[in-house]
N, C-alpha and C positions, 0 to 999 in steps of 0.2 A: 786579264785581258781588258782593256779599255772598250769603252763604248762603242767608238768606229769601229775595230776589229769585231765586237758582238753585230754590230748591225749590218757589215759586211760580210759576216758569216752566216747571219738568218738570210741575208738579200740570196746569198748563192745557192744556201738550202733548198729557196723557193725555186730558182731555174733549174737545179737537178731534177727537184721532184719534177719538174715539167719536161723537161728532158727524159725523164725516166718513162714520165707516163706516157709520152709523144714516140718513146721508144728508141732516141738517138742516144742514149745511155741503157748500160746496162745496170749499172749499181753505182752508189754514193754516198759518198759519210767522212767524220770528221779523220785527218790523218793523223798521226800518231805524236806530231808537233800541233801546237796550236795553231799555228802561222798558215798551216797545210790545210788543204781538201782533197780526201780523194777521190777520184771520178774515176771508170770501169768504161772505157770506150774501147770498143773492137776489141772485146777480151781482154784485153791490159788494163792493169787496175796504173792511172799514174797518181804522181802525188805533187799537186801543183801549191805552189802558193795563194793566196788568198786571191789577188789581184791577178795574176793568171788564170785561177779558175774559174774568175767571175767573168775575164774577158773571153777564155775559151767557151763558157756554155753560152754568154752573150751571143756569141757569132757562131756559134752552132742554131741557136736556134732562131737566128734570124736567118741564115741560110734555110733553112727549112721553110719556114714562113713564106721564103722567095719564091721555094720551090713550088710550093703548093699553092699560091695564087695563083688564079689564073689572069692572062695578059693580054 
């Protein structure tokens, strides 16, 4: 695995756990290809690619964030 892919895999590690702990994930961890993450949303475990997972938790928890400001 090259270095983008390693530093792109720690970056998403980091918004699961936040995910996790914020509670819009259920569970997360590395998939079974390298290329893969898998994330446990609404009971289904999916198995996205790197840059998919990074943009699904991205926009998961910015919608959050939205939600919970108040305006």
């Amino acid at each position: 695995m090259n270095g983008t892919k390693a530093n792109l895999r720690n970056e998403i590690k980091q918004l699961a756990e936040t995910a996790f702990h914020n509670k819009l994930i259920s569970g997360y961890g590395d998939g079974a290809d390298l290329n893969e993450y898998q994330i446990v949303y609404q009971g289904k475990p999916r198995h996205l690619p790197l840059d998919r997972a990074y943009r699904f938790l991205t926009a998961l928890l910015n919608r959050n964030s939205r939600l919970r400001s108040p305006e």
